[in-house]
C-alpha positions as CSV (number, residue, x, y, z in Angstrom):
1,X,-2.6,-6.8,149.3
2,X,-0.5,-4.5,146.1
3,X,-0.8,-1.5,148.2
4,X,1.2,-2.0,150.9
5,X,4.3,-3.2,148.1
6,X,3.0,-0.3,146.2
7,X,3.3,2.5,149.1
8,X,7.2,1.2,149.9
9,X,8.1,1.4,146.4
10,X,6.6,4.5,146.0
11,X,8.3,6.3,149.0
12,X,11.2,4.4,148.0
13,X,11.7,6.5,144.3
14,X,10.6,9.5,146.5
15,X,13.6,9.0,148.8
16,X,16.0,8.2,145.6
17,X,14.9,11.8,144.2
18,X,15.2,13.7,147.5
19,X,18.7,11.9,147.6
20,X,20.0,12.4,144.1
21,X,18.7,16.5,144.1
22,X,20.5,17.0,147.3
23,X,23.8,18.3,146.0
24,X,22.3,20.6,143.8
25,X,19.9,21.9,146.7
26,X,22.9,22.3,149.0
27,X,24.7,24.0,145.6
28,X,21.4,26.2,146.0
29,X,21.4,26.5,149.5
30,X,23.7,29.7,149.3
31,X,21.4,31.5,147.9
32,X,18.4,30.5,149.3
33,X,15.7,33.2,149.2
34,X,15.2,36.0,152.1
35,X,11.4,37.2,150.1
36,X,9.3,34.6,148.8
37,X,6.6,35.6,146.3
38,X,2.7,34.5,146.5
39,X,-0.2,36.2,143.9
40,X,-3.9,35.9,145.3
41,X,-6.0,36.4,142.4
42,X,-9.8,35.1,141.5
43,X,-12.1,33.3,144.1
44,X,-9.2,31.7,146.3
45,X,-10.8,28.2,147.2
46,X,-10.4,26.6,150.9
47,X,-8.9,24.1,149.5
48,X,-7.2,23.1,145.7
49,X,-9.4,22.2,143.2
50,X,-9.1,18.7,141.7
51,X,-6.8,18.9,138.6
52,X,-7.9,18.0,135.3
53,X,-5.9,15.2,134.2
54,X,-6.5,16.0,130.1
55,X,-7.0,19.6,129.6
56,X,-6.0,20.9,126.6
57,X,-6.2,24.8,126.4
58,X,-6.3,27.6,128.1
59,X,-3.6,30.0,129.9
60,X,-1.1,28.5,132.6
61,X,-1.1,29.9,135.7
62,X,1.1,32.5,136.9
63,X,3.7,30.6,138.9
64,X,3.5,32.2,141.9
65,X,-0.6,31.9,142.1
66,X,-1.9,30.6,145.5
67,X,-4.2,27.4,144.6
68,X,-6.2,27.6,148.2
69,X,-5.9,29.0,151.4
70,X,-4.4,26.0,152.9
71,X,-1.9,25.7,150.2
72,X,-1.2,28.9,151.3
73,X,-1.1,28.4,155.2
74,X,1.1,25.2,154.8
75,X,3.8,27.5,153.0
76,X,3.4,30.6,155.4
77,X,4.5,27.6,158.7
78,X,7.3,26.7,156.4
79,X,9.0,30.2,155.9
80,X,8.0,31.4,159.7
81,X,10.3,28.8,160.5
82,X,13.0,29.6,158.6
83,X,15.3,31.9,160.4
84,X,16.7,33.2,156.9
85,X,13.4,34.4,155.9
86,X,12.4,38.1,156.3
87,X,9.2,38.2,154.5
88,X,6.8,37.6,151.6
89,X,5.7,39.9,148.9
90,X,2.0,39.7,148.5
91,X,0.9,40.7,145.1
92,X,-3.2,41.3,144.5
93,X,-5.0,40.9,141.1
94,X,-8.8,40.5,140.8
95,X,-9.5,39.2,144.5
96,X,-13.1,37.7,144.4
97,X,-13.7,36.4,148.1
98,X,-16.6,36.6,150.5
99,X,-15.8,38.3,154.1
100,X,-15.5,34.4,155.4
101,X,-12.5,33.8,153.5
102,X,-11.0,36.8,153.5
103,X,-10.9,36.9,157.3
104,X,-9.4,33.3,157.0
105,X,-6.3,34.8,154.8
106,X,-6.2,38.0,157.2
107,X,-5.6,35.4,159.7
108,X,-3.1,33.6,158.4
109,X,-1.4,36.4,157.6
110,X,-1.8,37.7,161.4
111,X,-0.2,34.3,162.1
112,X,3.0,34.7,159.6
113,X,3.5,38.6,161.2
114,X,3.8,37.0,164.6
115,X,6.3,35.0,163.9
116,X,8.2,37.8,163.0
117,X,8.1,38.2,159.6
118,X,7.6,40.7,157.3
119,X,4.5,41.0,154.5
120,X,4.6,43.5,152.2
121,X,1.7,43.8,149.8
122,X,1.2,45.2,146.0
123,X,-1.3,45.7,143.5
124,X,-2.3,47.2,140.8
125,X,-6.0,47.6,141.7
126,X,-7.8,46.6,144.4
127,X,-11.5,47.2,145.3
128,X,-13.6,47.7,148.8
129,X,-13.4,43.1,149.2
130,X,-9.9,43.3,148.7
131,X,-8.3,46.1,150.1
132,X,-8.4,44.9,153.9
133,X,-6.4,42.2,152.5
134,X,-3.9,44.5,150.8
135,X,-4.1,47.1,153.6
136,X,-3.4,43.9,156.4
137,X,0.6,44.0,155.4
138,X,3.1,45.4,157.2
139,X,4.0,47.7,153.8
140,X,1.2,49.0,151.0
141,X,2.5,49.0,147.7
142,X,0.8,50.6,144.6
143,X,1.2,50.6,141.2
144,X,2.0,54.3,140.0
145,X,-0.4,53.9,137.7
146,X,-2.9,52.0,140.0
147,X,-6.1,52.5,142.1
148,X,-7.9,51.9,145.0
149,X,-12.0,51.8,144.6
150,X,-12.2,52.1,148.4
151,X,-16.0,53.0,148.2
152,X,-17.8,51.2,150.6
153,X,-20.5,48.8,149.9
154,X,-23.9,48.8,148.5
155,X,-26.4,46.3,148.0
156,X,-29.4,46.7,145.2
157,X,-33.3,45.9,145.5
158,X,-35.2,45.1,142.7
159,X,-39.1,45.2,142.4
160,X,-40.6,43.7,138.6
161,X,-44.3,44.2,139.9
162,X,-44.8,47.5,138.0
163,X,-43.0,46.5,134.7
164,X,-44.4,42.4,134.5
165,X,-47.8,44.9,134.5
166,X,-47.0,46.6,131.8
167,X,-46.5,43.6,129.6
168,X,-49.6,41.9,130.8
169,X,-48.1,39.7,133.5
170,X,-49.6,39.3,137.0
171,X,-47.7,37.6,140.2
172,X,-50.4,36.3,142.4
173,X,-49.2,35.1,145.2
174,X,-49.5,34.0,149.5
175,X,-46.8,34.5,151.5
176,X,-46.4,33.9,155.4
177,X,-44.9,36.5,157.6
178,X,-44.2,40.3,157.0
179,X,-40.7,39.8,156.5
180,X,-41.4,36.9,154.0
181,X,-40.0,39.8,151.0
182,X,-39.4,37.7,148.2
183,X,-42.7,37.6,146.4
184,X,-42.2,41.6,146.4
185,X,-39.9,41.0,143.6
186,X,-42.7,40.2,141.7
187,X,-45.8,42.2,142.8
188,X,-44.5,45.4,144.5
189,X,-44.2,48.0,142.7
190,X,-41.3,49.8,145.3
191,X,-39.0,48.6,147.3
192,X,-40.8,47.9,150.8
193,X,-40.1,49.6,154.0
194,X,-39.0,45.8,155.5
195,X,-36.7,44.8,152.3
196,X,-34.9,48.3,153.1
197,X,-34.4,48.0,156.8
198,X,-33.3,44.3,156.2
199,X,-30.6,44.8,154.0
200,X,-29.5,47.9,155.8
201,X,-28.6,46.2,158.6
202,X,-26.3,44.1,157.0
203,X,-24.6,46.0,155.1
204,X,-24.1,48.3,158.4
205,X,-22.5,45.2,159.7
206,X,-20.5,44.5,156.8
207,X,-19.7,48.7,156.7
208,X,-18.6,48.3,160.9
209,X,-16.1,45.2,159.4
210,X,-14.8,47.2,157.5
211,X,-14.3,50.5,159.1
212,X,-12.6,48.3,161.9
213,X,-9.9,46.7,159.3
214,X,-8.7,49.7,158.1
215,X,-8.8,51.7,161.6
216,X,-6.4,49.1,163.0
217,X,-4.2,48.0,159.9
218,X,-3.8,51.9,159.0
219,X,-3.9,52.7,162.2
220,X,-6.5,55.6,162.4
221,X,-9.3,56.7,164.6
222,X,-13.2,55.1,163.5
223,X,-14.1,58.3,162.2
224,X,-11.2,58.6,159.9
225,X,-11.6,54.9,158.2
226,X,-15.0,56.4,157.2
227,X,-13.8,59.6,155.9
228,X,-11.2,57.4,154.0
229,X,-14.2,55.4,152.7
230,X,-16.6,58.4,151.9
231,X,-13.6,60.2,149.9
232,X,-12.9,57.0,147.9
233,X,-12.3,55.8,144.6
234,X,-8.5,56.6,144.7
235,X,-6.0,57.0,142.2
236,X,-2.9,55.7,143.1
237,X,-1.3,59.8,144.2
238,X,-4.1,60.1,146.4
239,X,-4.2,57.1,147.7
240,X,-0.3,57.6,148.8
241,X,-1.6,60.9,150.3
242,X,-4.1,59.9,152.1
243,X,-1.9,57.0,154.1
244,X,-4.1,54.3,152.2
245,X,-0.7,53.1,150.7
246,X,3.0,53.4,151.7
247,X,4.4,53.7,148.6
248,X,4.4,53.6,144.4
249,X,6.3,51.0,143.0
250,X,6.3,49.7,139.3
251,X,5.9,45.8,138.9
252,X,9.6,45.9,137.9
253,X,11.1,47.4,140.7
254,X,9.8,45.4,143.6
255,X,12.8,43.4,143.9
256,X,14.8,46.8,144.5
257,X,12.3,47.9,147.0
258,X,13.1,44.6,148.8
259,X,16.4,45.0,148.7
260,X,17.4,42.2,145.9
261,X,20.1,42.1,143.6
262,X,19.4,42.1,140.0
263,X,21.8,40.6,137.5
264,X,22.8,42.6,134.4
265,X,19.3,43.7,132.1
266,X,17.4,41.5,134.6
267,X,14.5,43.0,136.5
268,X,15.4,42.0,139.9
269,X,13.6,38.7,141.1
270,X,11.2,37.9,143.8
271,X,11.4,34.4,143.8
272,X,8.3,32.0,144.4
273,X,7.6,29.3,146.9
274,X,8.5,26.4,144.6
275,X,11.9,28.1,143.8
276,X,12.2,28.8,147.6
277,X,12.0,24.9,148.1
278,X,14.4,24.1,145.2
279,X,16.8,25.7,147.6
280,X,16.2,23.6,150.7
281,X,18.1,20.9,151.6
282,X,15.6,18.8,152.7
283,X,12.1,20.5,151.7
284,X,9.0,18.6,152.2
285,X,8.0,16.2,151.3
286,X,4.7,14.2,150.5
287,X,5.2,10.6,151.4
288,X,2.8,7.8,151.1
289,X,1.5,6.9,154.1
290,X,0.8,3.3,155.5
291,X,-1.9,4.6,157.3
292,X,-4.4,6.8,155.1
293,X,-5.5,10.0,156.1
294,X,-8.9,10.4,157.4
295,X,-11.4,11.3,154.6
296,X,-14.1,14.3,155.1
297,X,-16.8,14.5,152.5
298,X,-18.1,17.8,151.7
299,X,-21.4,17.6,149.8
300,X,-22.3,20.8,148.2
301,X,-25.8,22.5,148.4
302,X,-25.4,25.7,146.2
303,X,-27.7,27.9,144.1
304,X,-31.7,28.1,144.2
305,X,-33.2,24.7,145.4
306,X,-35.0,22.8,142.6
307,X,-36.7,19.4,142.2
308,X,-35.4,17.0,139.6
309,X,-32.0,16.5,138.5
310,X,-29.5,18.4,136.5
311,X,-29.0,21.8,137.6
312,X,-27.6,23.5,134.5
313,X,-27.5,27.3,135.8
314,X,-27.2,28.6,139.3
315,X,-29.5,25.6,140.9
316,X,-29.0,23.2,143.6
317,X,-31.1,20.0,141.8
318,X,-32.6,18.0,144.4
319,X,-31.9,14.5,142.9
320,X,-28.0,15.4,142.1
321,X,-27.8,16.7,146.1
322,X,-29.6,13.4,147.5
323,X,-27.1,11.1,145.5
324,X,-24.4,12.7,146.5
325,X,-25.3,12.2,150.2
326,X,-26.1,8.9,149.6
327,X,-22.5,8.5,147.9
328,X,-20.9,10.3,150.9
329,X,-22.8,8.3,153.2
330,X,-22.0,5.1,151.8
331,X,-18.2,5.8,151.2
332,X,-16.4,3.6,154.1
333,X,-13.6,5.4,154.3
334,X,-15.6,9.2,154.9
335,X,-15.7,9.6,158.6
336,X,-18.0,12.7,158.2
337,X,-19.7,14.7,156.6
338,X,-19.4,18.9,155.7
339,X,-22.9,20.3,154.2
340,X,-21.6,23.0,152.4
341,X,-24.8,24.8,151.7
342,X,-24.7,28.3,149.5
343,X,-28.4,28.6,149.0
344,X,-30.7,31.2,149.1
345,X,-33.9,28.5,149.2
346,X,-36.0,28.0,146.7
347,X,-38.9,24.6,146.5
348,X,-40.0,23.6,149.3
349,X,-40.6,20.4,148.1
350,X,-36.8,19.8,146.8
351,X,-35.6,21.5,150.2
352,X,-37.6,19.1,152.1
353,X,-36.7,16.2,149.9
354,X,-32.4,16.8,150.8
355,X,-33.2,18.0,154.5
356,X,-34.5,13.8,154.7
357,X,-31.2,12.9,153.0
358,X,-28.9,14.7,155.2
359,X,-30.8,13.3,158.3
360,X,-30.5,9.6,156.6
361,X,-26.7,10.4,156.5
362,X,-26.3,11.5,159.9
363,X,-27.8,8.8,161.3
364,X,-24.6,7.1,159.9
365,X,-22.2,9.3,160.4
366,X,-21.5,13.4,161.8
367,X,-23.0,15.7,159.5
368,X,-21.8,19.4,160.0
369,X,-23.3,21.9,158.1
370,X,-21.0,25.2,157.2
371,X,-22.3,28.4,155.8
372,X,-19.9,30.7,154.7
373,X,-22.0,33.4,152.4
374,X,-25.9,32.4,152.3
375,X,-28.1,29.6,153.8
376,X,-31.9,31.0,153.4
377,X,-35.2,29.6,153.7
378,X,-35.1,26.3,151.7
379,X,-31.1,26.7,152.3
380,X,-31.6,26.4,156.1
381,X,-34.2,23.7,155.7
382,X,-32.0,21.7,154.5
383,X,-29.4,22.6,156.7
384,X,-30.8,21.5,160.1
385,X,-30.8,17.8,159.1
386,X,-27.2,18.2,160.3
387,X,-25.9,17.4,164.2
388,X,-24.8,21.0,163.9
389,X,-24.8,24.1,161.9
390,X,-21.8,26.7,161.8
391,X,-21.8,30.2,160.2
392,X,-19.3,32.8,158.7
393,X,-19.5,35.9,161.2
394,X,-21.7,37.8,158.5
395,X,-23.6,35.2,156.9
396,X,-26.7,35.2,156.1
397,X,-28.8,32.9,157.8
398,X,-32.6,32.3,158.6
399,X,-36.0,33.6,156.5
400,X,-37.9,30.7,157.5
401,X,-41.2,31.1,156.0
402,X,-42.9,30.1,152.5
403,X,-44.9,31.7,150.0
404,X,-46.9,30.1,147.2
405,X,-48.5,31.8,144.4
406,X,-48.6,31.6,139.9
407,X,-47.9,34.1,137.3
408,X,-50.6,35.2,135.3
409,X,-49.7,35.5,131.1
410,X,-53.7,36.1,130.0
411,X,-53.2,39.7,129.2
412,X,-50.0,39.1,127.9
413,X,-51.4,37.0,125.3
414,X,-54.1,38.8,124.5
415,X,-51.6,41.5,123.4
416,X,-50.1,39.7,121.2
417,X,-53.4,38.3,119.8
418,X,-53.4,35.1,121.4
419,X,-57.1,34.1,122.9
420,X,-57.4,31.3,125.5
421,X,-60.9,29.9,127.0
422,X,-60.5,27.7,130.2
423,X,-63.0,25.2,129.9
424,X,-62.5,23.3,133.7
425,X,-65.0,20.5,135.9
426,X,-63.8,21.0,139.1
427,X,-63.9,24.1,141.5
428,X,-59.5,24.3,141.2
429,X,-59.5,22.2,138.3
430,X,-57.8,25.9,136.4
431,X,-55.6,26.2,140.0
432,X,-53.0,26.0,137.5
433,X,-53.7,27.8,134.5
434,X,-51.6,30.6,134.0
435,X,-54.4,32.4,131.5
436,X,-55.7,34.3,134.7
437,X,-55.4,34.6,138.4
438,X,-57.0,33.0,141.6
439,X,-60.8,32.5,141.9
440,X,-62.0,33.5,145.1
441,X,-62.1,29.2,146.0
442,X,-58.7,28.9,144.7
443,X,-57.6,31.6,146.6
444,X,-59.2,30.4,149.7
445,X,-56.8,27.0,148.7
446,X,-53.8,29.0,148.5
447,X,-54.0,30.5,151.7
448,X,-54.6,27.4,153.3
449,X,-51.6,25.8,151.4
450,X,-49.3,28.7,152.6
451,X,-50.9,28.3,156.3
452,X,-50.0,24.8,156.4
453,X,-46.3,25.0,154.8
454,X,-45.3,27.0,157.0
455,X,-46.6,25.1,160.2
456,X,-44.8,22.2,158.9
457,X,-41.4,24.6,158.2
458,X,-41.8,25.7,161.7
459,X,-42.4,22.6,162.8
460,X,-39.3,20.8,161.4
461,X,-36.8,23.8,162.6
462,X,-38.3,23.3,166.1
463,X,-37.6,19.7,166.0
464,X,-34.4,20.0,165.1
465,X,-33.1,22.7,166.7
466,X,-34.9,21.9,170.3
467,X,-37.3,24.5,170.5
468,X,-41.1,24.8,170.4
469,X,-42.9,25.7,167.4
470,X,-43.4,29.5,169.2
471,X,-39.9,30.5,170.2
472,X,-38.9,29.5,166.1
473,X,-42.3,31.6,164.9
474,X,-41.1,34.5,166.7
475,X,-37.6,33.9,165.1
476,X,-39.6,33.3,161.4
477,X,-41.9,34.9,159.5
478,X,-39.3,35.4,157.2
479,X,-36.8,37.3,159.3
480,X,-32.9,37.0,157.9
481,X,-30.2,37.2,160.1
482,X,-26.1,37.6,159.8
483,X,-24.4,34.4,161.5
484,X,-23.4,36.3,164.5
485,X,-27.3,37.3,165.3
486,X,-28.2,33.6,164.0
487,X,-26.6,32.2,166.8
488,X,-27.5,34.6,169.2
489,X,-31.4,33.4,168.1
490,X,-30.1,30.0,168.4
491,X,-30.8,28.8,164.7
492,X,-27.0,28.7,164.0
493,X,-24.7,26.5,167.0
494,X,-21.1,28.3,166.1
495,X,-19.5,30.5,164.6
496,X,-16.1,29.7,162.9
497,X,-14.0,29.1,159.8
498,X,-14.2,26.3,156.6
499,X,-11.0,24.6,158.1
500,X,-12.5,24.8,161.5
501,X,-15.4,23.4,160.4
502,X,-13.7,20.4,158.5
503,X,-11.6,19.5,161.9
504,X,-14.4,19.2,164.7
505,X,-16.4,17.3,162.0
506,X,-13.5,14.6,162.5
507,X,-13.4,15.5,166.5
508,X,-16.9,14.3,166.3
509,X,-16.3,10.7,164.3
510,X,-13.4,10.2,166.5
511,X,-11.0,10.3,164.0
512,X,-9.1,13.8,165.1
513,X,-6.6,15.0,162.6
514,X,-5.0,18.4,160.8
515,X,-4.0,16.2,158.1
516,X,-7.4,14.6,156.2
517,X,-8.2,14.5,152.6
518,X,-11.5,15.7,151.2
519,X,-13.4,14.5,148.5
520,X,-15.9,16.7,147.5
521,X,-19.3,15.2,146.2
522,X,-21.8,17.5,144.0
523,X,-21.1,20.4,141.7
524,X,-21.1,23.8,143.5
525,X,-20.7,25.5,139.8
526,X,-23.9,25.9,138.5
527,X,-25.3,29.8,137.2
528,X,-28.4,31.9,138.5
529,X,-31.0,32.0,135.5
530,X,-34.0,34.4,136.4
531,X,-35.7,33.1,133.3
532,X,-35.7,29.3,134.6
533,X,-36.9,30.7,138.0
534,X,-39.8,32.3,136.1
535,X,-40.4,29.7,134.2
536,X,-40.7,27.3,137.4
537,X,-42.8,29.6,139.2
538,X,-45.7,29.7,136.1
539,X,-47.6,27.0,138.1
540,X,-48.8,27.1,142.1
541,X,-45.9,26.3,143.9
542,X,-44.3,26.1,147.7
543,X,-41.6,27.9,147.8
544,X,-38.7,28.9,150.5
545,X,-36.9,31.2,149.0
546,X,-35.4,34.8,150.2
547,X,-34.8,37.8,147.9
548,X,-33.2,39.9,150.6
549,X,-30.5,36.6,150.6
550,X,-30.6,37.0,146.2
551,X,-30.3,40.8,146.7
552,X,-27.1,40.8,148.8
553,X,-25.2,38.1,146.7
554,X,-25.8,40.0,143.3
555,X,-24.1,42.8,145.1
556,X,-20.5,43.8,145.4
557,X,-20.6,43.1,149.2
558,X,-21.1,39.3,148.6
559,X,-20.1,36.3,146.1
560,X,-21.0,33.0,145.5
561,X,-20.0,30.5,148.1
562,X,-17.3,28.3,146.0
563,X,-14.7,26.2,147.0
């Protein structure tokens, strides 16, 4: 009953203040900006992160920072319609983004150049993730003193088997499928042949990415981009020499290089996008609508998988993941429903227990699920509860299999001068103890556990995903796929974009809009801890978890999904 008076009042004081600023903006007017200013620095979220109300603390943001990438698109419509607009400096400082992302801002930059307008970007430093973004402008700008660490990517395998021996602990595990690698983290004492050819061929995908961006924003021949890359890191002369970069231009002197006037012992400015719209006579504005926007909820599934609730460290906590679906699902007002999921796997159990809640929820509404960096083992199980699953190009996407095993601390503790005697009644009543390893019954147990988990894993993809048990088994065993080959193997239905993703989730309530708001439900924040991991794993265990999934996003050729 308030909110309609409420909504009328408000967009009545909005009006007063558009009203009672216009004589100044038209004062502006005259000098109304031909470069606008934007600074991408950190992880760039899709969209802006809720603002803390009482925070005390801490640094303010640079003015010109881009909050999201569609903060960032809505500005880049606004000055490509402005005829008085020539361009936008671009300034770079600690990019963080996955290839998803950074493909989004290439795009929207793509967009801004066809409407005829100029970018011209600058850093200081930019790495191998950030320099297509730098390198996408129409000018390169470096830092005299700056460089580029164009050095292609690598990816790093770990093995533990030989050194837990050394200590006195034993992994004893059961896996199914050769290309089920992540137990190998804990028993192998090398790197196996499969956990090498597996992460090769993404990072040759990821390598072909990038040896494409620079070809066609530097505009060389294949074989050049990869001599560019092989000769990398760059300091900022060679760099310039090598056509990586157009030009050297201090911080200070960018507003000359564009062509500004400076006043008098003034470093010339390059305005930013809130100055820009101080200058408008009418800029835009963000009235209260009558009719609310349609709401999306995005629910978060991010880290390893874990039963309980919680999730302090890099875990996705079962309990915390289910009440947030059930919260999304019973908000009214949420049409549908994004499953964000940046999971490697983890228990089988917990992955189970949300892949029941996501199919509760869709039974009430769409459920889409988006993967933009990792959705592994457990992280796919819980993923096909949706109506559909999309993929970033290079994703990675797929080990469906299990393993289940213990660690084994006897020797350990003898070392240190601890004795244990197990004392049991019951063939597997020790199944448990982590003093020593697998009897001969228990082991005969564990294969049959690892047998029958993955049945049921192969069982519930081929449900959902319309296939029989055999066409998924010869798409499992723990294979791992990028998003592109994921849908060619038909465990992933499209390929496409966050904001992509958010819109067709609407097409499919019936509620289609480019305006909605999202809420976000869940915390995405969490941190990896391999000691809680361990510490999980002491006991027998299902597990859906990939290491070649772990590997990649510890590299420097992936981050953490986080929006």
């Amino acid at each position: 009953m308030l909110r309609l008076p409420f909504l009328l009042l408000t967009n009545l004081l909005l009006g007063l203040r558009l009203l009672l600023g216009l004589p100044f903006r038209l004062m502006a007017a005259r000098k109304r900006p031909t470069w606008i200013r934007f600074r991408l620095a950190g992880e760039l979220p899709y969209r802006p992160r809720p603002v803390q109300r009482f925070r005390f603390g801490g640094a303010a943001a640079e003015p010109a920072t881009v909050t999201s990438l569609e903060a960032l698109g809505r500005a880049l419509k606004v000055l490509a319609a402005d005829p008085k607009v020539e361009g936008i400096l671009l300034e770079l400082e600690g990019l963080g983004i996955p290839d998803a992302k950074r493909e989004a801002l290439r795009t929207l930059l793509s967009d801004f150049q066809a409407a005829g307008k100029r970018v011209v970007s600058w850093a200081v430093m930019v790495d191998t993730d950030a320099y297509p973004v730098l390198g996408a402008a129409d000018e390169v700008l470096l830092a005299p003193m700056g460089r580029v660490e164009l050095v292609g990517y690598a990816a790093e395998a770990t093995v533990l088997g030989e050194a837990f021996g050394r200590v006195g602990i034993h992994a004893h595990f059961a896996r199914r499928g050769d290309y089920k690698t992540a137990p190998e983290l804990f028993t192998d004492g090398k790197v196996s042949d499969i956990q090498r050819q597996t992460l090769e061929s993404f990072l040759d995908e990821r390598y072909g990415v990038l040896v494409e961006a620079i070809s066609s924003d530097r505009g060389k021949t294949p074989e050049e981009a990869r001599a560019l890359i092989d000769s990398g890191p760059y300091s900022a002369k060679r760099a310039l020499e090598a056509g990586l970069v157009d030009g050297l231009v201090h911080e200070a002197d960018l507003g000359a290089h564009l062509g500004l006037e400076a006043k008098k012992d003034e470093e010339p400015p390059v305005p930013t996008y809130d100055a820009y719209l101080a200058t408008l006579a009418f800029p835009p504005v963000k009235w209260r609508r009558l009719r609310r926007k349609p709401r999306l909820a995005v629910v978060d599934v991010a880290g390893i998988i874990i039963p309980g609730s919680g999730g302090a460290g890099r875990f996705a906590a079962a309990d915390s993941v289910v009440k947030a679906l059930r919260k999304a699902g019973r908000d009214p007002r949420a049409k549908a429903v994004v499953l964000a999921v940046g999971s490697p796997g983890g228990s089988a159990l917990a992955s189970e227990q949300i892949l029941e809640a996501v199919k509760r929820v869709a039974k009430q509404k769409p459920v889409i699920a988006y993967v933009d960096q990792i959705c592994a083992s457990g992280g796919y199980m819980a993923a096909i509860g949706a109506k559909e699953i999309w993929s970033a190009p290079h994703a990675v996407v797929g080990s469906i299999g299990i393993f289940v095993g213990k660690f084994e601390y006897g020797e350990l503790l003898e070392k240190l001068g601890i004795h244990r005697t197990t004392l049991a009644r019951g063939e597997n009543a020790a199944f448990f103890s982590s003093s020593r390893g697998f009897t001969p019954h228990e082991r005969a147990a564990l294969e049959r556990e690892v047998e029958e988990g993955y049945q049921s894993f192969l069982e519930l993809v081929a449900q959902a995903r319309g296939r029989t048990k055999e066409e998924i088994h010869q798409r499992a065993e723990g294979r791992v796929y990028s998003g592109l080959r994921a849908k060619e193997a038909g465990l992933v239905d499209r390929i496409g974009g966050f904001e992509e993703v958010c819109r067709h989730a609407l097409d499919e309530a019936r509620v289609p809009s480019d305006d909605f708001e999202l809420v976000r439900y869940g915390d995405a924040r969490a941190r990896l801890s391999l000691l809680k991991l361990l510490m999980g794993a002491a006991h027998p265990a299902t597990y859906a978890f990939c290491t070649t999934a772990w590997s990649l996003q510890r590299s420097r050729a992936f981050r953490r999904f986080d929006d």
